[in-house]
C-alpha positions in Angstrom: 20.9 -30.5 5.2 21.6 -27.6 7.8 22.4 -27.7 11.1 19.7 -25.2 13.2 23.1 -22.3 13.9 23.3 -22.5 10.0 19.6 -21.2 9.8 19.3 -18.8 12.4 22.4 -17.4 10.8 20.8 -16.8 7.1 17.5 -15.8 8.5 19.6 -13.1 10.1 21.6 -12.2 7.5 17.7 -11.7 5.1 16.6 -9.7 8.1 14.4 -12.1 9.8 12.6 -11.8 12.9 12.1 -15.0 14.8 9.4 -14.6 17.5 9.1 -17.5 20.6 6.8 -18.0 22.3 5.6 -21.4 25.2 4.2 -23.4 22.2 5.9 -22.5 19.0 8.8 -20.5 16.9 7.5 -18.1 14.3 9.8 -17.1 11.5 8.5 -13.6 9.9 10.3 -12.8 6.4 9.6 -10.1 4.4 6.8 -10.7 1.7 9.0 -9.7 -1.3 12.6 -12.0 -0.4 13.6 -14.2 -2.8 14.3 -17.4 -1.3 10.6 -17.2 0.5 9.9 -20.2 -1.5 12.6 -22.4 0.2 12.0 -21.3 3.7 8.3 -22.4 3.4 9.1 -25.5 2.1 12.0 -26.3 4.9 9.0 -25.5 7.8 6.3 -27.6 6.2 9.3 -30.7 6.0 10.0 -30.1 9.8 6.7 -29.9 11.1 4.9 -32.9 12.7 
């Protein structure tokens, strides 16, 4: 469990961009980073 500051701040550390926009939040990683896998899997949990 991570709090949303806790995110942002290891997205930013991998070099994330986060782009927002009216309807949604996009998350762009790079295609080769390692923890891709568990990035994907946290947005599919939080999505409605």
């Amino acid at each position: 469990r991570a709090c949303t500051a806790t995110i942002r701040v290891k997205l930013l550390k991998i070099g994330a961009a986060i782009v927002r926009n009216t309807r949604r939040v996009r998350v762009l990683l790079a295609s080769q980073h390692p923890l891709k896998h568990v990035f994907i899997s946290a947005a599919r949990a939080m999505a409605p």
